[in-house]
Backbone as JSON, one array per atom type, in Angstrom:
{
  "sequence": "XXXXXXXXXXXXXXXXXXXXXXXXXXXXXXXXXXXXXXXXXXXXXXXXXXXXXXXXXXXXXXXXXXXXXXXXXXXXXXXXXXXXXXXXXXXXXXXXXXXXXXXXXXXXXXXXXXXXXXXXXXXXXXXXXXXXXXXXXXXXXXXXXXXXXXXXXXXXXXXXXXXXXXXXXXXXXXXXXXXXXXXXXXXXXXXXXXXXXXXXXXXXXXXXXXXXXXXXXXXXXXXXXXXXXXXXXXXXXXXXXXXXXXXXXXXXXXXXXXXXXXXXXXXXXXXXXXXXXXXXXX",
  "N": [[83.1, 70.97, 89.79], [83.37, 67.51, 89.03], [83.79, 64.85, 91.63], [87.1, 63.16, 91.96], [87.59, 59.81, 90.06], [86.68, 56.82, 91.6], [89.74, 54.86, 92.8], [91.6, 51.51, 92.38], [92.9, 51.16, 95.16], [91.99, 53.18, 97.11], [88.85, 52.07, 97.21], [89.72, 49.44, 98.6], [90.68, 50.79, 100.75], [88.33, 51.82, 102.03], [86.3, 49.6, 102.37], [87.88, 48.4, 104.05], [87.97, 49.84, 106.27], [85.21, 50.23, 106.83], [85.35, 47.65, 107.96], [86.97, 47.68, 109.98], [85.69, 49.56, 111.35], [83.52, 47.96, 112.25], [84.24, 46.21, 113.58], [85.68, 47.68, 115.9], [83.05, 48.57, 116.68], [82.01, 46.5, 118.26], [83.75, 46.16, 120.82], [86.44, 45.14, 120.45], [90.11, 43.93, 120.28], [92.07, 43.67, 117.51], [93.89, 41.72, 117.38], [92.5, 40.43, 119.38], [89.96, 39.66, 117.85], [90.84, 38.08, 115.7], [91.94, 35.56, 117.0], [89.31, 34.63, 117.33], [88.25, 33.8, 114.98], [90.53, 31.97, 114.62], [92.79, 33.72, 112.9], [95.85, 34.61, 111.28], [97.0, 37.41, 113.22], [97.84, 39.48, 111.66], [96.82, 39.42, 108.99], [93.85, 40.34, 109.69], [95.37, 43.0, 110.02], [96.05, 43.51, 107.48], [93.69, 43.16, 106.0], [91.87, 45.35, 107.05], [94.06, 47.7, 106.54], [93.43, 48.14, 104.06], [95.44, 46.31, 102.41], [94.82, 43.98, 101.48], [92.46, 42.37, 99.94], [89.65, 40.98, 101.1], [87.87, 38.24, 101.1], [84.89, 37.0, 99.98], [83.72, 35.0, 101.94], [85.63, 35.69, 104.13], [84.2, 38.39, 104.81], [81.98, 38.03, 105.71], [82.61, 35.68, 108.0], [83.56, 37.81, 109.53], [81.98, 39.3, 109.74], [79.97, 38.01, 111.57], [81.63, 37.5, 113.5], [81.63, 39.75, 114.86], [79.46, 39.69, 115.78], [77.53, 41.42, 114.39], [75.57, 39.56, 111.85], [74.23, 41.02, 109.83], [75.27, 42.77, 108.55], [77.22, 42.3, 106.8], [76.28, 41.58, 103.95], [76.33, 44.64, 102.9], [78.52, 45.02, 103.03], [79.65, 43.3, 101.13], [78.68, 44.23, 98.89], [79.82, 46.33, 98.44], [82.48, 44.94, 98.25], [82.42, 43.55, 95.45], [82.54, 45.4, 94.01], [84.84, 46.2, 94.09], [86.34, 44.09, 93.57], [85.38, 43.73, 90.48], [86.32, 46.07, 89.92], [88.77, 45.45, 89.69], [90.88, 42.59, 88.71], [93.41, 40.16, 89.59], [95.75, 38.57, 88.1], [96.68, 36.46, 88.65], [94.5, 35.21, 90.35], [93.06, 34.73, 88.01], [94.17, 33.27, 86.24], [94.5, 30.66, 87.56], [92.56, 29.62, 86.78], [93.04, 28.76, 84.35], [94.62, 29.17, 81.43], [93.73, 29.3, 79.07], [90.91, 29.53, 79.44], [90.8, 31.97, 80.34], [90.95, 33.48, 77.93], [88.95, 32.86, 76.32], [86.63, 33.98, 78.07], [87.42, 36.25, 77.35], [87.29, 36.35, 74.68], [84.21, 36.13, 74.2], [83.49, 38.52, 75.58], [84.76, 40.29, 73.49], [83.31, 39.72, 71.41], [80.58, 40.48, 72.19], [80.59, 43.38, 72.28], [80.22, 46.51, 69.86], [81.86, 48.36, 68.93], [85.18, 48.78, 69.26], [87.66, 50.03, 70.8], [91.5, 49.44, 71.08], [94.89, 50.52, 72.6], [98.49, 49.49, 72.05], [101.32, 49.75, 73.45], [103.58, 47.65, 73.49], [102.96, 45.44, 73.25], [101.57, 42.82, 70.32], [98.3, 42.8, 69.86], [96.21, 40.53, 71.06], [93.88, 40.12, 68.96], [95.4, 40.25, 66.68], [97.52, 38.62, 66.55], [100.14, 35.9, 65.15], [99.83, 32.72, 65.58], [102.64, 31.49, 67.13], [103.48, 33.74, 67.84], [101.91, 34.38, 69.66], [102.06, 32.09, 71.13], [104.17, 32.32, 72.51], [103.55, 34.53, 74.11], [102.36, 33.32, 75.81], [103.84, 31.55, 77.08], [105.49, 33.16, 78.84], [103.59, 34.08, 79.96], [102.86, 31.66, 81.7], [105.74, 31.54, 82.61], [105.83, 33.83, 84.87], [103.65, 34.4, 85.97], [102.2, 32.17, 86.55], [99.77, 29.57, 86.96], [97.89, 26.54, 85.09], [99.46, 24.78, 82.95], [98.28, 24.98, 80.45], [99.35, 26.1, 77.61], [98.86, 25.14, 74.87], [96.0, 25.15, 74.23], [95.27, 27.69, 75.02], [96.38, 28.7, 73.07], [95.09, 28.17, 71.0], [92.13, 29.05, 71.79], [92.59, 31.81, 72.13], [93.48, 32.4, 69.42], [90.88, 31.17, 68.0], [89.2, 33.91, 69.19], [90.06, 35.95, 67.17], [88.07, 35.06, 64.94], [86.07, 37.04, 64.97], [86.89, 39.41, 63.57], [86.18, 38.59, 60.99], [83.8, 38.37, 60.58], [80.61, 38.92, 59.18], [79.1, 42.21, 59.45], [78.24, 45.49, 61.65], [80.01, 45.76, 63.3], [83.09, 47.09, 64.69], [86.48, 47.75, 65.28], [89.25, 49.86, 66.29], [92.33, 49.43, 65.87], [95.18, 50.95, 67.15], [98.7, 50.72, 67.35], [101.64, 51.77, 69.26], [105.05, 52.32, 67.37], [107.19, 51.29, 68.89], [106.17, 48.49, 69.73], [106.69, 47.2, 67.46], [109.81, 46.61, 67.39], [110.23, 45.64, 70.19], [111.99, 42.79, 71.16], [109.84, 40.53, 71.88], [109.93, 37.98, 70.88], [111.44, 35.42, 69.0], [113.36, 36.47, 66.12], [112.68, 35.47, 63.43], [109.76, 35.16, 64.01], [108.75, 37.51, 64.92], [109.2, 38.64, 62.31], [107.51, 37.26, 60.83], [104.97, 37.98, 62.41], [104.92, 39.99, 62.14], [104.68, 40.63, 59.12], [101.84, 39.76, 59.62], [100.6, 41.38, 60.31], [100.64, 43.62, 58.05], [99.02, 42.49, 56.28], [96.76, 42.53, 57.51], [96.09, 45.5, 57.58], [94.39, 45.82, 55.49], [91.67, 44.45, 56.1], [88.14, 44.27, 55.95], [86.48, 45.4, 58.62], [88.33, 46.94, 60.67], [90.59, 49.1, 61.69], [93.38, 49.7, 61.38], [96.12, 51.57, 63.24], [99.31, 53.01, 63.2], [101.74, 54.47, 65.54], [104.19, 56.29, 64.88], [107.69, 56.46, 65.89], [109.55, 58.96, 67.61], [107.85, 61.26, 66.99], [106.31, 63.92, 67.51], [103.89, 63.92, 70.36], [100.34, 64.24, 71.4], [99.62, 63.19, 73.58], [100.5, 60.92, 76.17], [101.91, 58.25, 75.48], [101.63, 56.23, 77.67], [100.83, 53.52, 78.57], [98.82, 50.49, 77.84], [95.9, 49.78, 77.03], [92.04, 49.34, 76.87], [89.17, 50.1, 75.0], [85.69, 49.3, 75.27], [82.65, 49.73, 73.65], [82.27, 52.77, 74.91], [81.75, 52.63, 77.49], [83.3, 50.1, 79.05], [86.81, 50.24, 80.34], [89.87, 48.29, 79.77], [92.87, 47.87, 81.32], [95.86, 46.99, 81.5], [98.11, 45.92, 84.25], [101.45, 44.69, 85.78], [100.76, 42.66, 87.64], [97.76, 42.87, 87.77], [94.19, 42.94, 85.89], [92.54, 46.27, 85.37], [89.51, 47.1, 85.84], [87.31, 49.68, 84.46], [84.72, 51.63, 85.09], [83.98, 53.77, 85.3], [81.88, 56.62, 83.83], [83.52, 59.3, 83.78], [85.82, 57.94, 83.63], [86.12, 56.59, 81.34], [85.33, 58.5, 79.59], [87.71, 60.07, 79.73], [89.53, 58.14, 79.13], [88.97, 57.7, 76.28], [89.64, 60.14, 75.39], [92.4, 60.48, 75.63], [92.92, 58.06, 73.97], [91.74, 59.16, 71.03], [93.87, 61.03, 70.68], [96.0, 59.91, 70.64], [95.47, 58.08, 68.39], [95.17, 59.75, 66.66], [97.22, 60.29, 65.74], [98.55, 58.54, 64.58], [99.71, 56.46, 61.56], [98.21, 55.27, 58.34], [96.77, 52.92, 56.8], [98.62, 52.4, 53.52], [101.12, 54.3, 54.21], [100.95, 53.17, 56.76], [101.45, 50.66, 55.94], [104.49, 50.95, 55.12], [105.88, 51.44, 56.95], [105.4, 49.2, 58.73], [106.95, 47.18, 56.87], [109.17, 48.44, 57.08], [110.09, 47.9, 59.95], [110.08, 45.23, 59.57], [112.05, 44.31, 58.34], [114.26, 44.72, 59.58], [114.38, 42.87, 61.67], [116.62, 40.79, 61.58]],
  "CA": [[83.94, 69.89, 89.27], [82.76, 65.95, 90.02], [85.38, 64.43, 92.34], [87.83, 61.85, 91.08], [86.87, 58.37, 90.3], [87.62, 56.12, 92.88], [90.77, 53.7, 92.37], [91.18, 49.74, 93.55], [93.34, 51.41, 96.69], [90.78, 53.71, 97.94], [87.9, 51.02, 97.39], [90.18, 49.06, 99.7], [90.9, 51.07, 101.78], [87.18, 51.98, 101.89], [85.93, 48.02, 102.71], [88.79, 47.55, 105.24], [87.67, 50.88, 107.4], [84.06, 49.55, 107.2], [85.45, 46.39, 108.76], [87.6, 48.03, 111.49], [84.68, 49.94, 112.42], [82.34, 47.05, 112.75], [85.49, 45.32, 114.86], [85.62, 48.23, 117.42], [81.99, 48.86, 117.86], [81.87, 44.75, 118.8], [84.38, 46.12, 121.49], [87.31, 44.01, 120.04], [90.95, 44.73, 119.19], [92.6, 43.32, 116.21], [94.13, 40.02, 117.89], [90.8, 39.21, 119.69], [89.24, 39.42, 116.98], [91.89, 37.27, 114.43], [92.15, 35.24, 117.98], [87.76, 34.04, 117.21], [88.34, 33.66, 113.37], [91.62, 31.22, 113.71], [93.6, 34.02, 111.58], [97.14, 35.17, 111.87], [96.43, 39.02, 113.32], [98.3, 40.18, 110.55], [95.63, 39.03, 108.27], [93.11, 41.48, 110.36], [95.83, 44.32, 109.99], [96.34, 43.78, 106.14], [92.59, 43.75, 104.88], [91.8, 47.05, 107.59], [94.76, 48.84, 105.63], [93.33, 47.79, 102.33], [96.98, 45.96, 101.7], [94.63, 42.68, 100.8], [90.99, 42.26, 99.72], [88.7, 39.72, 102.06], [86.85, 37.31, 100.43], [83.09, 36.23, 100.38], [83.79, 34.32, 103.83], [86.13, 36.5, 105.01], [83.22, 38.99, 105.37], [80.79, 36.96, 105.98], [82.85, 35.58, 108.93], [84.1, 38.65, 110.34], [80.44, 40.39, 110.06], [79.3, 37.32, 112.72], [82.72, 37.12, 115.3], [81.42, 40.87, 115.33], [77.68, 39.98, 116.6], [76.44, 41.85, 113.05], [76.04, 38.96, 110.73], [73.2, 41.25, 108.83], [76.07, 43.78, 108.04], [77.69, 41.33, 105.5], [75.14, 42.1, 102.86], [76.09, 45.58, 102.31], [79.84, 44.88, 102.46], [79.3, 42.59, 100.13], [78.62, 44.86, 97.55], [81.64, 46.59, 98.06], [83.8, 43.66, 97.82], [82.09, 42.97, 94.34], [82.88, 46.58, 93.2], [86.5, 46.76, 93.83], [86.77, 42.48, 92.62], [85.18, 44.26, 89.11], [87.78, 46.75, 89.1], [90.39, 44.32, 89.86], [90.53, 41.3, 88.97], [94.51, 40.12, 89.91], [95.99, 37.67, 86.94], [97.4, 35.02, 89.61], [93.32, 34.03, 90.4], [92.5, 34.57, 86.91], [95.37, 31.85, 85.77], [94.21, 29.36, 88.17], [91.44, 29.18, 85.68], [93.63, 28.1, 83.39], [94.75, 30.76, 80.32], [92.49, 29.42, 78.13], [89.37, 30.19, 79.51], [90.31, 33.77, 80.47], [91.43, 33.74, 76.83], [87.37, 32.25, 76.26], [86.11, 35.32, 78.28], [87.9, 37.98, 76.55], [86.34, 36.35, 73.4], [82.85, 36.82, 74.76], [83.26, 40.4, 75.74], [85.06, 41.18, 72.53], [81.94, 39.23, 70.18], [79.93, 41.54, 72.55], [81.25, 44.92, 71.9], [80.39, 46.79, 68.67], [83.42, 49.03, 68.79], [86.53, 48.29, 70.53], [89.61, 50.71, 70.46], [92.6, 48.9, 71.76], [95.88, 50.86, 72.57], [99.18, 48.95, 72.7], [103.18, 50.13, 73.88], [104.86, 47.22, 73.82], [103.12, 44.07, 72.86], [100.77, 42.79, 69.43], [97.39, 43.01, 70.19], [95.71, 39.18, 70.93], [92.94, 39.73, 68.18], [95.97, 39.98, 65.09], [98.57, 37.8, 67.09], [100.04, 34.88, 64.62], [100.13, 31.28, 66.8], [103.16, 31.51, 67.23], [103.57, 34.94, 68.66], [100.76, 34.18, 71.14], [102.79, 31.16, 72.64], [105.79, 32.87, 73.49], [102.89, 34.82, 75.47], [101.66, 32.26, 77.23], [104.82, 31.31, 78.05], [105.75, 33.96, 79.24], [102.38, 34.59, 81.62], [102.7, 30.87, 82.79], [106.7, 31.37, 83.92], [105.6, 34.5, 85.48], [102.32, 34.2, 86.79], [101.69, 30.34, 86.84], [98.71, 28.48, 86.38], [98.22, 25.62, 84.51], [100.47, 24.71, 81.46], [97.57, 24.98, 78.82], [99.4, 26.8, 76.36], [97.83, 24.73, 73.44], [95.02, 25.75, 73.93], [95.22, 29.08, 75.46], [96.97, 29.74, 71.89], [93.68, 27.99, 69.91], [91.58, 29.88, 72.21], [93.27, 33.24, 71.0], [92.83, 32.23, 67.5], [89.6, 31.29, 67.75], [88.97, 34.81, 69.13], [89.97, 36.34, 65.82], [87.16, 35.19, 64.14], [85.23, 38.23, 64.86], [87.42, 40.48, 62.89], [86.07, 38.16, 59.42], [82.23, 38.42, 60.56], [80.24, 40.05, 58.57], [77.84, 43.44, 60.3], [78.26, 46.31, 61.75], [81.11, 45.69, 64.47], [84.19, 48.2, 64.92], [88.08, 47.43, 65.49], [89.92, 50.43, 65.76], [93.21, 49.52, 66.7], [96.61, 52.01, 67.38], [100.13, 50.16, 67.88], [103.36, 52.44, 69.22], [105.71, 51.72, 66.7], [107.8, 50.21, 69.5], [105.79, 47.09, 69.94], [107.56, 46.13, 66.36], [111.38, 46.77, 67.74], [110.95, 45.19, 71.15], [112.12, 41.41, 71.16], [109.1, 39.88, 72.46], [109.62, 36.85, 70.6], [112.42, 35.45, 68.25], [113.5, 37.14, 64.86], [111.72, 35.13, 62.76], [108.39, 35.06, 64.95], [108.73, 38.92, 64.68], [108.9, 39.52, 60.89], [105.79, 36.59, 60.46], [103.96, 38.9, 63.1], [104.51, 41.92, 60.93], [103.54, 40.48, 58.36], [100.27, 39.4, 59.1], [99.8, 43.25, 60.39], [100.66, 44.23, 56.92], [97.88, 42.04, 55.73], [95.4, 42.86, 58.68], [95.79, 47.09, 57.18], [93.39, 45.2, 54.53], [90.45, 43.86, 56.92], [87.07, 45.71, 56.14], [86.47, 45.62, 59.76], [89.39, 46.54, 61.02], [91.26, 50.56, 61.36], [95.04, 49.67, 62.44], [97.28, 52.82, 62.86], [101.07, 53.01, 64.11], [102.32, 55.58, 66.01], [105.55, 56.34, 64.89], [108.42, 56.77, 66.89], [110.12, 60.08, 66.8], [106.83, 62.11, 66.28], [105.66, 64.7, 69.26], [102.68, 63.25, 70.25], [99.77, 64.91, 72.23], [99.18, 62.96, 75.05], [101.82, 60.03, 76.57], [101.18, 56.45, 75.43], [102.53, 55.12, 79.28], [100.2, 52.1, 79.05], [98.13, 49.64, 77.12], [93.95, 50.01, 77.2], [91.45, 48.96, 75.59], [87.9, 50.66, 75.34], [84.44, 49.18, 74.97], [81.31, 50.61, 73.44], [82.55, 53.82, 75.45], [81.26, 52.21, 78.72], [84.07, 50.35, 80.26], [88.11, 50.32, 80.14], [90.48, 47.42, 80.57], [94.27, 48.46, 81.87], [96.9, 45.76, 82.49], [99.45, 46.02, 84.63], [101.73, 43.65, 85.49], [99.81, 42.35, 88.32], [96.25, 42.55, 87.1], [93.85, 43.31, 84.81], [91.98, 46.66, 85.83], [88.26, 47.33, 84.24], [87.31, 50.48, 84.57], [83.32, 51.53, 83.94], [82.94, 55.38, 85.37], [81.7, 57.49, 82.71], [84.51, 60.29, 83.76], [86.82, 57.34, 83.35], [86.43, 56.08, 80.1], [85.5, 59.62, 78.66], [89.14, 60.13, 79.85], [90.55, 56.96, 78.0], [88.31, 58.32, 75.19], [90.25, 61.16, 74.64], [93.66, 59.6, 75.11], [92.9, 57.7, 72.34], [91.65, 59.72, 69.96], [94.34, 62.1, 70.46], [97.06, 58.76, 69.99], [94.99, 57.86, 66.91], [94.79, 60.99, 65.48], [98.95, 60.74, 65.72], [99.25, 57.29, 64.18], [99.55, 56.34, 60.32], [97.02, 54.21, 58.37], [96.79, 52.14, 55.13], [99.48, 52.65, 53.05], [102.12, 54.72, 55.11], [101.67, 51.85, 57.93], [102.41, 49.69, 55.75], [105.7, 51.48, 54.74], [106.63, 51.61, 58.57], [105.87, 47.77, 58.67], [107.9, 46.49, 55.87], [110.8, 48.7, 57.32], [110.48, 46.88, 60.87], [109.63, 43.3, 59.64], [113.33, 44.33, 57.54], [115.04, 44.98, 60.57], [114.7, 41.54, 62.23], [117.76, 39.43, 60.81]],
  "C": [[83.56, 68.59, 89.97], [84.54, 65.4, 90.75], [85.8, 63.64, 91.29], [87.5, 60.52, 91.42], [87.95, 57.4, 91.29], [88.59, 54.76, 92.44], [90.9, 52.75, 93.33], [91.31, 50.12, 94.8], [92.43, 51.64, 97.45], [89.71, 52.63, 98.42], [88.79, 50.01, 98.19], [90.11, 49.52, 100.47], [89.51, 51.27, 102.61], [86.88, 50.95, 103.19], [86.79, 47.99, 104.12], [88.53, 48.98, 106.48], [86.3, 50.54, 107.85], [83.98, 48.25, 108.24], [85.8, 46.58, 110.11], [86.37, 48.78, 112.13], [83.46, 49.12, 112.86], [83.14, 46.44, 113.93], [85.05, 46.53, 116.31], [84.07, 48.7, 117.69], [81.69, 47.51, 118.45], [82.8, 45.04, 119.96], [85.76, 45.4, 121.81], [88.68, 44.95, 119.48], [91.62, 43.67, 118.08], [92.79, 41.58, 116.39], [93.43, 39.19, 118.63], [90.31, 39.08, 118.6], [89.74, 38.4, 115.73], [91.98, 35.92, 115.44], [90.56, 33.9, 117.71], [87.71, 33.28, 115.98], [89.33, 32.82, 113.27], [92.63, 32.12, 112.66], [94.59, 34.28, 112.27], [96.5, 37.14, 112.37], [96.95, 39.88, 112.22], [97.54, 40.46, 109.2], [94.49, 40.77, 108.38], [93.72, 42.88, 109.87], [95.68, 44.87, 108.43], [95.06, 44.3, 105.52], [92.19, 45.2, 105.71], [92.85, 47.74, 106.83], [94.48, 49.07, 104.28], [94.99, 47.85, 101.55], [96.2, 44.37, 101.14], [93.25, 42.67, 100.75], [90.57, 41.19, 100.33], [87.87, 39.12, 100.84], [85.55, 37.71, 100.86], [82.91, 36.01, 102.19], [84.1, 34.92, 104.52], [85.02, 37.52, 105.42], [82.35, 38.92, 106.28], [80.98, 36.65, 108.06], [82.92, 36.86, 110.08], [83.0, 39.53, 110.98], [79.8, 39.36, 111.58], [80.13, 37.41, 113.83], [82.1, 38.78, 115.69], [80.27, 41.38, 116.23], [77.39, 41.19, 115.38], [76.43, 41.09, 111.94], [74.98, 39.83, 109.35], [74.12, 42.32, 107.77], [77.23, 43.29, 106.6], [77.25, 41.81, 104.18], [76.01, 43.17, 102.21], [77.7, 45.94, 102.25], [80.45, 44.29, 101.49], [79.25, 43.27, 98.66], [79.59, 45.48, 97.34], [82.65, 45.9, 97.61], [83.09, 43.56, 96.19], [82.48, 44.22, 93.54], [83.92, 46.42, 92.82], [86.67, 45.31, 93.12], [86.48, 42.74, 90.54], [85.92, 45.07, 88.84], [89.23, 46.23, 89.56], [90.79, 43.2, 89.67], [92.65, 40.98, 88.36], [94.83, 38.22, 88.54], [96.43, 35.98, 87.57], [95.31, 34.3, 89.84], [92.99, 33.98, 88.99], [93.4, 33.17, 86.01], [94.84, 30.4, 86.53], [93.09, 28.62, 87.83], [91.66, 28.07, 84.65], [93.92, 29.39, 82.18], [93.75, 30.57, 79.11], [91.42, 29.48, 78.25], [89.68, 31.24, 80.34], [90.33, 34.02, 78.57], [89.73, 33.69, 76.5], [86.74, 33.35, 76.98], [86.33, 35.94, 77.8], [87.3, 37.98, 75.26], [84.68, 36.74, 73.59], [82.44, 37.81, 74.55], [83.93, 40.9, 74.39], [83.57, 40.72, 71.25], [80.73, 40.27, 71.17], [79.67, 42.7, 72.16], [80.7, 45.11, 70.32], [81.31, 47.55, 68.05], [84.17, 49.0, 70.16], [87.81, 49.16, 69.94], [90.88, 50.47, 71.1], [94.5, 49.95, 71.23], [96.82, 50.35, 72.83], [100.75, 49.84, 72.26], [103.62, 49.54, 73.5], [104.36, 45.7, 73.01], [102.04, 43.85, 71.17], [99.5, 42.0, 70.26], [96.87, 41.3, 70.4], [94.63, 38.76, 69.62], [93.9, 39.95, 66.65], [97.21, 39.04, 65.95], [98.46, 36.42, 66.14], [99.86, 33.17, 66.05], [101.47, 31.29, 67.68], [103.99, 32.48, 68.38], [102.47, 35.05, 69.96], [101.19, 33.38, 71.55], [103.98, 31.37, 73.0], [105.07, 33.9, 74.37], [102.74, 34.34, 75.72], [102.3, 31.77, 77.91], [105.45, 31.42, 78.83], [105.01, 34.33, 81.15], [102.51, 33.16, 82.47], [104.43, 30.49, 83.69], [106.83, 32.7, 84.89], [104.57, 34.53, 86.56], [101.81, 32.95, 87.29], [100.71, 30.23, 86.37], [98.92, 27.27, 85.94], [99.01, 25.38, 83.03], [99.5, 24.06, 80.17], [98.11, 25.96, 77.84], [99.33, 26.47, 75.06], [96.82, 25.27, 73.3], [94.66, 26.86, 74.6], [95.27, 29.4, 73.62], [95.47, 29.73, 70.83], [92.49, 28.91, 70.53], [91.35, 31.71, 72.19], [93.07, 33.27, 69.93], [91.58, 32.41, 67.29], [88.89, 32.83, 68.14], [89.09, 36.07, 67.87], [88.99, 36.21, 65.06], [86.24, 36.13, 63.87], [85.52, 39.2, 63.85], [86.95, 40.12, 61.2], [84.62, 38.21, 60.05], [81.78, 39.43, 60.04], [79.4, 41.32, 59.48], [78.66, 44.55, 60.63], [79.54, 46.74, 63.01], [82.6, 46.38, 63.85], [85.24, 48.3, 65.61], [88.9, 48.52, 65.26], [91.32, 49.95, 67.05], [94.79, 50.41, 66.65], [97.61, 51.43, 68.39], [100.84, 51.81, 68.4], [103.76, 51.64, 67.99], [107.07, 50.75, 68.13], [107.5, 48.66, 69.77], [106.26, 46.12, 68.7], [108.79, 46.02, 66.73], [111.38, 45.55, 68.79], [110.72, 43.69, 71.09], [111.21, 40.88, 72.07], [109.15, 38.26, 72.26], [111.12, 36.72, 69.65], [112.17, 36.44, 66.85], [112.33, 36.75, 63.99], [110.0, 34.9, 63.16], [107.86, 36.49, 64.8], [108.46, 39.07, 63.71], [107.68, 38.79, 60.35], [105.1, 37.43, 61.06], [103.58, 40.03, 62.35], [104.04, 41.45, 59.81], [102.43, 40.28, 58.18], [100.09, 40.94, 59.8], [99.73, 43.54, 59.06], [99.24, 43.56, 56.24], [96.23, 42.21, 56.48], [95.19, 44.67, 58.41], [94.97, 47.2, 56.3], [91.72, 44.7, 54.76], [89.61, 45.25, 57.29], [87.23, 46.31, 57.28], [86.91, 46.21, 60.52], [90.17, 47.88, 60.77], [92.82, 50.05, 62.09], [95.78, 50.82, 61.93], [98.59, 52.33, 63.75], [101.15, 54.23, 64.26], [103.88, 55.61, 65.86], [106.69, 56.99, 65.87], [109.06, 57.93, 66.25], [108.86, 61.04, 66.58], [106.28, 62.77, 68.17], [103.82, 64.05, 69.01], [101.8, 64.36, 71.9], [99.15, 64.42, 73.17], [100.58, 61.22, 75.04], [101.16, 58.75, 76.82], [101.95, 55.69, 76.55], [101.98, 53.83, 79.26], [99.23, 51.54, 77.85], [96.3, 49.72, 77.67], [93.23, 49.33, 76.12], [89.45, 49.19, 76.06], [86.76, 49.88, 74.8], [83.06, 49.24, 74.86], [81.21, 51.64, 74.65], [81.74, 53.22, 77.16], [82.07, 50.99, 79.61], [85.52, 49.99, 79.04], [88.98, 49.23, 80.59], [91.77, 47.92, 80.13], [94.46, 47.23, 82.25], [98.02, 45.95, 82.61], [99.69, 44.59, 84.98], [101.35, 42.74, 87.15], [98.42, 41.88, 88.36], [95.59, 43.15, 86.06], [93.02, 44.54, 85.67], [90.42, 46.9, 85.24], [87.66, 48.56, 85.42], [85.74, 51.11, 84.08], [82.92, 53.47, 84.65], [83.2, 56.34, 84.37], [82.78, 58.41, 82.48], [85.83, 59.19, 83.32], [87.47, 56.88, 81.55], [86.29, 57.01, 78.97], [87.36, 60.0, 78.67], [90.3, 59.38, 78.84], [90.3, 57.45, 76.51], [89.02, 59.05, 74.34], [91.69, 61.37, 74.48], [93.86, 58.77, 73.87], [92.72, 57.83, 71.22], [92.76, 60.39, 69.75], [95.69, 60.99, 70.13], [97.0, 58.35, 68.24], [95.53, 58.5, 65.89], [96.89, 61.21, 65.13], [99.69, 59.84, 64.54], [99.31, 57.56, 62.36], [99.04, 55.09, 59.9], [97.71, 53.93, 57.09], [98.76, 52.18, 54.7], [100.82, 53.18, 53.57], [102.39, 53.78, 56.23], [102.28, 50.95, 56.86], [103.83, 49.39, 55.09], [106.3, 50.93, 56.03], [106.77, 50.2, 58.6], [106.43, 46.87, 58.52], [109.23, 46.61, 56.29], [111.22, 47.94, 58.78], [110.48, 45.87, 60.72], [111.79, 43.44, 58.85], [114.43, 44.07, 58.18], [115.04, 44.0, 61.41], [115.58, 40.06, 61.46], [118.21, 38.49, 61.59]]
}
């Protein structure tokens, strides 16, 4: 059996044991060493527990107060592992939301099949305008950043365009039926949303199923994913975004989602289910 793939913690914890052991063979304890560097010692304690990821510098620095600045290098690569499977929504905001929104378009005009699973919210590539700026509003009185939610929202839009290009590219996407019930947005923001699903069960491109509520289902939709060209996985919690690229990992997501899929209802029957939630927002 191959072990289990390694998660952000571990790869912390990993990096920050590499560090403490460069600290004590330099003959140093925690508060000499935070003592050379200007840091609070607490600093020192947090990234050794892998409770906070070091920077670039932070390495960098800590590899020289240690007398090994050559040892940087190869910590270095670690830090770039776990920063790829983690990347935390507070630095990604300070971007601004519309150019993460401008990456995600990228990687989705990339991709030739993309299977996106959502719980709770409507997906960003059928989201009306409307319903995408009561997200943004959302992520900038939660998370902060800057208050581009104009063009975060045009930036979202403009990501849609993929789904009308013509070729060989592959959208399968599978709602919960809860993501129509739960008040994400006002009434009327809700039954426009459903409707343009009802009209998006029409797009060559484009497989949308619902999982109806009430139906035994063979594996437990706990979270939101979204797979591409079977080689990596993005997970968001409400913290960060995770991306996910080991083969055991995303065969895993793989088969979570087929087995969600294979639960949901397409064409015609969604758009029974649709009509009856867009009904239900008065």
């Amino acid at each position: 059996m191959s072990s289990a793939p390694r998660g952000v913690h571990e790869a912390r914890q990993e990096l920050g044991g590499r560090l403490r052991a460069l600290r004590e063979a330099a003959g140093m304890d925690g508060r000499t060493l935070a003592g050379r560097l200007g840091w609070p010692p607490s600093k020192i304690s947090k990234i050794q527990l892998g409770r906070q990821s070091p920077t670039d510098g932070d390495i960098r620095e800590w590899s020289a107060a240690c007398g090994e600045p050559e040892a940087a290098e190869e910590l270095l690569i670690l830090l770039r592992d776990l920063n790829r499977r983690y990347a935390d929504w507070r630095s990604q905001a300070r971007q601004g939301h519309s150019a993460v929104q401008r990456a995600w378009g990228e990687a989705e005009a990339a991709a030739r099949i993309i299977r996106t699973f959502e719980t709770c919210w409507i997906p960003g590539l059928l989201q009306t305008a409307e319903y995408a700026e009561t997200r943004f509003q959302e992520a900038s009185r939660i998370i902060g950043g800057p208050s581009d939610v104009e063009e975060a929202v045009a930036a979202r839009l403009e990501r849609q365009k993929v789904l009308y290009e013509p070729g060989r590219r592959q959208r399968h996407i599978v709602l919960s039926e809860s993501a129509l019930h739960y008040g994400m947005a006002s009434a009327p923001v809700m039954r426009a949303q459903i409707d343009r699903l009802v009209s998006a069960t029409t797009l060559p491109g484009l497989k949308l199923g619902i999982v109806p509520l009430h139906r035994r289902l063979p594996a437990s939709p706990s979270h939101n994913f979204c797979v591409f060209d079977d080689r990596l996985v993005t997970v968001e919690i409400a913290s960060a975004e995770l991306r996910l690229g080991l083969p055991e990992e995303v065969a895993l997501y793989r088969k979570v989602f087929d087995a969600l899929a294979a639960s949901a209802l397409y064409d015609a029957e969604a758009r029974r289910l649709l009509i009856t939630a867009a009904e239900a927002w008065v």
